[in-house]
C-alpha positions as CSV (number, residue, x, y, z in Angstrom):
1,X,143.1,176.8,-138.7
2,X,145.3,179.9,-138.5
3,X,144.5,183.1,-136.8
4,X,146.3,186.5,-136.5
5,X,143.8,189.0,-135.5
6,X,145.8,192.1,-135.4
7,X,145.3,195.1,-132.8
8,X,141.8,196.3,-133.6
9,X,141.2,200.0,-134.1
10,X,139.2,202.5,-131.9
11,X,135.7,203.1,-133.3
12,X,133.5,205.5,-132.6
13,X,130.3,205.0,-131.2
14,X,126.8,205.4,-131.8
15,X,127.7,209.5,-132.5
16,X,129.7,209.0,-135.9
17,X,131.5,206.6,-137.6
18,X,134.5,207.1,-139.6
19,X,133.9,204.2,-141.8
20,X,130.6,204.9,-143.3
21,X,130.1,201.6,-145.2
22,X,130.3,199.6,-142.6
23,X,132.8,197.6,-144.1
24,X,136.0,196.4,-142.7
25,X,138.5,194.1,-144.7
26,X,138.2,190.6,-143.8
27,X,141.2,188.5,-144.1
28,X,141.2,184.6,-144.3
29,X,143.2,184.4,-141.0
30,X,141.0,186.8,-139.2
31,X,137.8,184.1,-139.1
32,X,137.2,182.5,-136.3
33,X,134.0,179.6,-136.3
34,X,131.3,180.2,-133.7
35,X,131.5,178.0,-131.1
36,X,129.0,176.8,-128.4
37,X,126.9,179.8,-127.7
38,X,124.6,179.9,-124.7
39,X,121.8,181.6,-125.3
40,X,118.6,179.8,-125.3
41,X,115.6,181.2,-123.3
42,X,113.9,177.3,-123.4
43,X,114.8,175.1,-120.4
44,X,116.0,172.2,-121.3
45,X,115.9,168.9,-118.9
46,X,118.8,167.6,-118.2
47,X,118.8,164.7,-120.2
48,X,117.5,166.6,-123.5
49,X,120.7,169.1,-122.6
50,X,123.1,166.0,-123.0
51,X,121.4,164.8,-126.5
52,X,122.0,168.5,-127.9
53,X,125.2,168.4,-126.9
54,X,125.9,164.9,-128.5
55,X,124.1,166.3,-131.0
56,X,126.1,168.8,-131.6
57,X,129.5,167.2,-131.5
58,X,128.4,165.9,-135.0
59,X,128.1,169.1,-136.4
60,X,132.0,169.7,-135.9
61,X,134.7,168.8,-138.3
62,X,138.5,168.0,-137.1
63,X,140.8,168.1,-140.1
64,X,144.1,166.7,-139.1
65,X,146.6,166.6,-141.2
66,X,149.6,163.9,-141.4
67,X,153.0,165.0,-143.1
68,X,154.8,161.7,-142.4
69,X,154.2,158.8,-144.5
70,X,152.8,155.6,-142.9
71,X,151.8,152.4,-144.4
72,X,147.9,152.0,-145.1
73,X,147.3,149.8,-141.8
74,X,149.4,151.9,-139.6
75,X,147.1,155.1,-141.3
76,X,143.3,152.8,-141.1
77,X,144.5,152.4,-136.8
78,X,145.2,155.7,-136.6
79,X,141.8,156.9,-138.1
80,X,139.9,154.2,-136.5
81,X,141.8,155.8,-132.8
82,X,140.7,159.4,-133.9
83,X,137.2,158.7,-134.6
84,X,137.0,157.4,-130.5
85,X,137.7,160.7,-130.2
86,X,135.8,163.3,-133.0
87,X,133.3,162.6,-135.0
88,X,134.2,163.1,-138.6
89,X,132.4,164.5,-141.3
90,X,132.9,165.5,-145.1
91,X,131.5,168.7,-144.5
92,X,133.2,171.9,-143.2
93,X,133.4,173.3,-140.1
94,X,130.1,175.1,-139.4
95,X,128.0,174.7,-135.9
96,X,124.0,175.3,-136.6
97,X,123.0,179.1,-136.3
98,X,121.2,179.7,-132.9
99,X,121.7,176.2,-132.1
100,X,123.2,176.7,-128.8
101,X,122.5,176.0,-125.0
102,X,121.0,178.5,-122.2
103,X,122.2,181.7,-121.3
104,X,119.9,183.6,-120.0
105,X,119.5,183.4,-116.1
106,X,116.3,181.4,-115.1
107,X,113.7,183.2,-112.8
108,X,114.3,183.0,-109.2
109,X,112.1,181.0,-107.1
110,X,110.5,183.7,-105.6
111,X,109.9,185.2,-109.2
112,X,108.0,182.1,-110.5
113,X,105.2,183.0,-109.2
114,X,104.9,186.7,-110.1
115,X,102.1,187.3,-113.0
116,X,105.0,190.2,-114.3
117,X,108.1,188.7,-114.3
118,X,106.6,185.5,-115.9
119,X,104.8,187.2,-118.7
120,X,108.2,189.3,-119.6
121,X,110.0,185.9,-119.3
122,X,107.7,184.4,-121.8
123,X,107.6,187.5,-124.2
124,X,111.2,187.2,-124.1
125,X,111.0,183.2,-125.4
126,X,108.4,184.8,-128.0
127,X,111.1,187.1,-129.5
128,X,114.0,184.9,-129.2
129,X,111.7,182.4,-131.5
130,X,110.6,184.8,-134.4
131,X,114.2,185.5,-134.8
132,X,115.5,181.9,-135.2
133,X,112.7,181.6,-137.4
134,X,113.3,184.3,-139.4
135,X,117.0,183.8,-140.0
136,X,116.3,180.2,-140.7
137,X,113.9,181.3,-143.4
138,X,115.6,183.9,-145.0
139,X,119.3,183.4,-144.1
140,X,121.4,181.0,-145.7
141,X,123.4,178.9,-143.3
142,X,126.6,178.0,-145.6
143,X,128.3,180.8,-144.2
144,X,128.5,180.4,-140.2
145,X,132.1,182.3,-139.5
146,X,132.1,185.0,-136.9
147,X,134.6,187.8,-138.1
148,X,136.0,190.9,-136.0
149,X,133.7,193.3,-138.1
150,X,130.4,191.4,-136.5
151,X,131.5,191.9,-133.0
152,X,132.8,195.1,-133.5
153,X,129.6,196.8,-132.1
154,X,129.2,194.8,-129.0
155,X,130.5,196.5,-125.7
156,X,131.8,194.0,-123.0
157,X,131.1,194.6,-119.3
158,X,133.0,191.5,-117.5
159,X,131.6,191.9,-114.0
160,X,128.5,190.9,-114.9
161,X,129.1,189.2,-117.6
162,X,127.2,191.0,-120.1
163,X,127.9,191.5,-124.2
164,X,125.2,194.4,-125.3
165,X,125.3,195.3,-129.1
166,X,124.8,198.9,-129.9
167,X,122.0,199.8,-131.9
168,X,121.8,203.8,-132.3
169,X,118.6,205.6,-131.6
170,X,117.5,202.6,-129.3
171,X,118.5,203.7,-126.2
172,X,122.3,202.9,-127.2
173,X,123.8,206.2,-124.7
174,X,121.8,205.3,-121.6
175,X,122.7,201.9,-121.9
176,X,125.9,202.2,-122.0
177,X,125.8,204.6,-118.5
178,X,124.1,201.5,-117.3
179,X,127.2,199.6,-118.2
180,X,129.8,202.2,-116.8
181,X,128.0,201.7,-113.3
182,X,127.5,197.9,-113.4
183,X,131.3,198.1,-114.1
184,X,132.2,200.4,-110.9
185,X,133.0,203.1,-113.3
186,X,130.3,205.9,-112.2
187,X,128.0,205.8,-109.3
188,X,124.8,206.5,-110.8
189,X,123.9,207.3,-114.4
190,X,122.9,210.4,-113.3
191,X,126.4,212.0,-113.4
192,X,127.8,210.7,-116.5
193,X,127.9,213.1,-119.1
194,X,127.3,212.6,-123.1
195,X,130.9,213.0,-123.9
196,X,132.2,211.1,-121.4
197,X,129.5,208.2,-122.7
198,X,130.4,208.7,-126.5
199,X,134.3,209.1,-125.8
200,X,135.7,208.5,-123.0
201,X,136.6,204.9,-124.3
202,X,135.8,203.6,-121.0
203,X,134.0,200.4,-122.2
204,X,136.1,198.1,-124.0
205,X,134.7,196.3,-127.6
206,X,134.7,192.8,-127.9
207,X,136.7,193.1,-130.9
208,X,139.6,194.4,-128.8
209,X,139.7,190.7,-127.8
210,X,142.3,187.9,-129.0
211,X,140.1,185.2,-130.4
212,X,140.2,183.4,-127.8
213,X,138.9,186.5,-125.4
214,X,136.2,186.9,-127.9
215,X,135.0,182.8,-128.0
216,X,134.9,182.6,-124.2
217,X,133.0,185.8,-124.0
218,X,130.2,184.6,-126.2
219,X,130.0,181.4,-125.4
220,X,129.7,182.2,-121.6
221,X,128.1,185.6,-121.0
222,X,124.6,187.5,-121.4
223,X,123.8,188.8,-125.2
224,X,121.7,191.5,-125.2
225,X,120.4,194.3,-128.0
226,X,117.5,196.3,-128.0
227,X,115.9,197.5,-131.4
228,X,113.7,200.1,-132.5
229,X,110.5,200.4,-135.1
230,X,112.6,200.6,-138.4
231,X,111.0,203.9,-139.1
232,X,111.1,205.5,-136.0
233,X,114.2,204.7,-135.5
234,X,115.0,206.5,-138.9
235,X,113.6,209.4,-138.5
236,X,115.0,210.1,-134.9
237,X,118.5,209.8,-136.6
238,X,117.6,212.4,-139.1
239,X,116.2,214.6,-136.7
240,X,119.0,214.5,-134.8
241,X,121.4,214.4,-137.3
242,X,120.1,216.6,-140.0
243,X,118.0,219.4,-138.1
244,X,120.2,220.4,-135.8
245,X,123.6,222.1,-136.2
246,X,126.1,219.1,-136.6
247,X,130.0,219.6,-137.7
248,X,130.3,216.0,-138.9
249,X,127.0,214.9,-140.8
250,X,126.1,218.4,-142.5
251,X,129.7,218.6,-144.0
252,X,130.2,215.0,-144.9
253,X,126.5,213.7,-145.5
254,X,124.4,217.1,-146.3
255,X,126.6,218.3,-148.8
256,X,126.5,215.4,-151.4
257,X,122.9,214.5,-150.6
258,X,121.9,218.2,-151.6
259,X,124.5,218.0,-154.6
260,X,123.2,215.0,-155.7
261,X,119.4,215.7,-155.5
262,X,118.3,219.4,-155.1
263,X,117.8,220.8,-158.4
264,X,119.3,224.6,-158.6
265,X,121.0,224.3,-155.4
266,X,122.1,227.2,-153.8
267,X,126.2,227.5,-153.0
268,X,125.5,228.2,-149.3
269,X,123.4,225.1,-149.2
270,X,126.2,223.3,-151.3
271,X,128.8,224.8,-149.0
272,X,127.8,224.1,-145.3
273,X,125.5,220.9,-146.3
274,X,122.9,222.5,-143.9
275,X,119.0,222.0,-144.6
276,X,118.6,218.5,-146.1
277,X,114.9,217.6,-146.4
278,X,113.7,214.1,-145.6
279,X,112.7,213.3,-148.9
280,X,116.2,214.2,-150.0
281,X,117.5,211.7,-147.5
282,X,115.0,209.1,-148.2
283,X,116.6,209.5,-152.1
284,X,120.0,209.2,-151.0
285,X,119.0,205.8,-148.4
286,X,117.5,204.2,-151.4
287,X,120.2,204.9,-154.1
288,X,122.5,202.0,-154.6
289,X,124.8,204.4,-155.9
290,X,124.8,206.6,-153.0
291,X,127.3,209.8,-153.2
292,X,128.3,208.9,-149.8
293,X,127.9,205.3,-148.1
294,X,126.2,204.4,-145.1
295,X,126.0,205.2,-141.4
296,X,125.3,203.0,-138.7
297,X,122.0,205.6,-137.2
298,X,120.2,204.3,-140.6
299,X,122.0,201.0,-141.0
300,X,120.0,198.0,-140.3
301,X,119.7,195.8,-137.3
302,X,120.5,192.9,-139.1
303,X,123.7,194.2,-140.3
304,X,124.7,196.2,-136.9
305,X,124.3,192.9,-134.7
306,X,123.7,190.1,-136.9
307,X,121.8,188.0,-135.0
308,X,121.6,185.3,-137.0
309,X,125.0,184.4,-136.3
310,X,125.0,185.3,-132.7
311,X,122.6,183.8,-130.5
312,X,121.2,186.9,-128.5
313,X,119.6,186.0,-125.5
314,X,117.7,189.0,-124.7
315,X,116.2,191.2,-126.7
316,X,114.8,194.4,-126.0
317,X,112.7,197.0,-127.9
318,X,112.3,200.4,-127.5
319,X,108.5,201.0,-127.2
320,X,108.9,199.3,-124.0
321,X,112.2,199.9,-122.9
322,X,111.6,200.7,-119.5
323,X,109.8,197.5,-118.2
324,X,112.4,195.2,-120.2
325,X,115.5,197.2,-119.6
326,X,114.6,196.9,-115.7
327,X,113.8,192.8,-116.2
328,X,117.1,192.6,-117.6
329,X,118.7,194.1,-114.5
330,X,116.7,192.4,-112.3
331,X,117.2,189.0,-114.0
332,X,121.6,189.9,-114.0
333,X,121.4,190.2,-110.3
334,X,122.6,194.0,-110.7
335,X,122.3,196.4,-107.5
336,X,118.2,197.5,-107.1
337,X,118.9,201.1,-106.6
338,X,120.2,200.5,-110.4
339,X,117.3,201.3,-112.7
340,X,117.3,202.2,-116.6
341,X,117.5,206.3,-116.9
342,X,114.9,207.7,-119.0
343,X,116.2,211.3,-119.6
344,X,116.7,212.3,-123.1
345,X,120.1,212.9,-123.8
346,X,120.4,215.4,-126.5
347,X,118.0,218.0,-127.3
348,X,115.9,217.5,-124.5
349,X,113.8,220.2,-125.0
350,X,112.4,218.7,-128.4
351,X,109.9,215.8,-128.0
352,X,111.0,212.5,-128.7
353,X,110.2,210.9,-132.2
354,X,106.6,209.5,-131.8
355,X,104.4,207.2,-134.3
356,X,102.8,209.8,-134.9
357,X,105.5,212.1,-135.8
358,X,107.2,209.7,-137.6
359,X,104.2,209.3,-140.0
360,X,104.2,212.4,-140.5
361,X,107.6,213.0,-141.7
362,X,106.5,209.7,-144.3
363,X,103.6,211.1,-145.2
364,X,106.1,213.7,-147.4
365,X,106.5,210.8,-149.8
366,X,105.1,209.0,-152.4
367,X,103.6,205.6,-151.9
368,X,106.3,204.3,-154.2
369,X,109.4,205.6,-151.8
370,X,107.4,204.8,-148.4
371,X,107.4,201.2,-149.9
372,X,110.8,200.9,-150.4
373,X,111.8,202.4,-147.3
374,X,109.7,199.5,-145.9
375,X,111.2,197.1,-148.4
376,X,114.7,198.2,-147.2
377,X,114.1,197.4,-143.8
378,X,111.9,194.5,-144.3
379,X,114.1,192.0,-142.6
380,X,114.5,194.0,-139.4
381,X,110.4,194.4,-139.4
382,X,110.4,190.9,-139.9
383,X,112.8,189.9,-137.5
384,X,111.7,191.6,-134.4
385,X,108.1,191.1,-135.3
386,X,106.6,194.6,-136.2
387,X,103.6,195.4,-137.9
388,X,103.8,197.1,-141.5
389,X,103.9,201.2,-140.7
390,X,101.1,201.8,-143.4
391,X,98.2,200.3,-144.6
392,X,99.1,200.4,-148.1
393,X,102.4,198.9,-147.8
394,X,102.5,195.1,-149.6
């Protein structure tokens, strides 16, 4: 195997992105196989832990290749020496999806006791296991390589060990002020402004890693991401994005989506990009030829994180952010005056996108586009177990 992951470009945050497909080219020799993640919530006895692991030193493939020539005997030894040594296989190189050991800190011994911390422990298990059953449902395994575009969204804070994927209108700029003062790099989250969050570049990417960087780091600390109702989560992005002045997504967003779908557009409205309406936005999310391509505020979980290829041990949702985000800290060992901020941190004069507002903004269109909204983002309800939005939806 050959790898020559080049010097990775800065990206921008959970603000903007520059590449609005998502999509970054994907070399051959930039692949790299996944390799021994540790990020089950189930203990495991000590004796099960060594069959998995036997186990899985049958899932790997060692292709070695011999140049020289050599007689057939001399060739038979040398196979029959090798197999002492790795277990070989016809297939390719490919370890299980979410087939990994634990990673998650166990509750202390003064926690095992404690009604709370052992109900958010076994929610947590709950989670972990819809997701591993989803992917294995849904996801085809034949493709198990870890690329620098799936890690690219993961921030890395190394003294505590922690790997936390982004997701954008789920709490993404207040956790990453958690990071900057786990990592010594603020005193309280407090003080930490929204610019200095969004770009400073004071967190590094795991993609900034050599391959090597980026193996240990997943196979050895804490995954985390929290997630968001699907559409909640979409229409706090267009709130924020499309109803409030915005130099980046009016210009580059507004302007072909009212091109595209407003009939008799007017040239200010064509000019500035200013005043797209969320059925106009709904068109654009659901037209596979879209004018311009996606964003990651409306992307999908599945694609932002992908956690069917990497084994998250924690995972966190929105709608009760404060009780898990402070379990999390709590289980990391982090200092206790450290607690998740809950300030809003843009336009915090507006209320935050409710249930209740959110159906309201669906309620603008027809039963046909809510369902394919829901269709669109059926994997991510699926995957983090939330219920259907409407009644009608099939």
């Amino acid at each position: 195997l050959r790898y020559n992951m080049g010097s990775q470009q800065p990206k921008k945050d959970c603000t903007s992105s520059n590449n609005q497909d998502g999509k970054m080219p994907l070399y051959a020799a930039d692949k790299f196989p996944i390799a021994n993640q540790k990020a089950s919530l189930h203990p495991v006895p000590n004796g099960a832990a060594l069959e998995e692991g036997a186990s899985r030193k049958q899932n790997i493939l060692v292709v070695i290749k011999d140049h020289s020539p050599k007689s057939a005997g001399a060739n038979s030894a040398r196979t029959h020496k090798r197999r002492r040594r790795f277990v070989i296989k016809k297939s390719p190189i490919l370890i299980a999806v979410n087939s990994s050991f634990h990673n998650l800190p166990i509750l202390k011994s003064e926690d095992r006791n404690d009604v709370k911390w052992k109900s958010l422990y076994k929610t947590q298990r709950e989670r972990k296991q819809i997701m591993r059953e989803t992917c294995s449902k849904y996801k085809s395994n034949n493709k198990r390589i870890i690329t620098p575009y799936h890690v690219s969204r993961i921030f890395v804070e190394d003294k505590y060990r922690i790997l936390y994927c982004e997701v954008p209108k789920a709490g993404c700029s207040n956790w990453k002020r958690v990071l900057m003062v786990l990592n010594g790099l603020a005193s309280s989250t407090k003080v930490i402004q929204h610019n200095t969050v969004h770009y400073g570049n004071y967190l590094k990417r795991l993609d900034g890693f050599d391959r090597k960087g980026i193996n240990h780091r997943l196979n050895t600390y804490t995954k985390m991401l929290f997630v968001r109702e699907p559409f909640e989560k979409l229409v706090s992005a267009f709130r924020d994005k499309f109803e409030h002045p915005n130099n980046y997504y009016h210009p580059v967003f507004g302007r072909p989506i009212i091109s595209r779908y407003r009939v008799n557009a007017t040239k200010e409205a064509l000019r500035t990009g200013s005043g797209v309406t969320f059925k106009e936005f709904i068109q654009y999310l659901l037209d596979v030829h879209r004018p311009v391509g996606m964003d990651i505020h409306w992307d999908h979980v599945n694609r932002l994180c992908s956690p069917c290829l990497i084994d998250y041990d924690f995972i966190g949702k929105f709608e009760t952010m404060e009780e898990d985000a402070n379990f999390f800290l709590h289980l990391i060992n982090a200092p206790q005056n450290l607690t998740f901020p809950r300030f809003k941190d843009r336009h915090s004069d507006e209320e935050r996108t409710t249930t209740q507002i959110t159906q309201q903004y669906f309620k603008q269109l027809s039963p046909s586009q809510r369902q394919r909204s829901y269709d669109f983002y059926y994997m991510d309800y699926l995957m983090f177990n939330y219920s259907k939005p409407f009644e009608d939806l099939y």
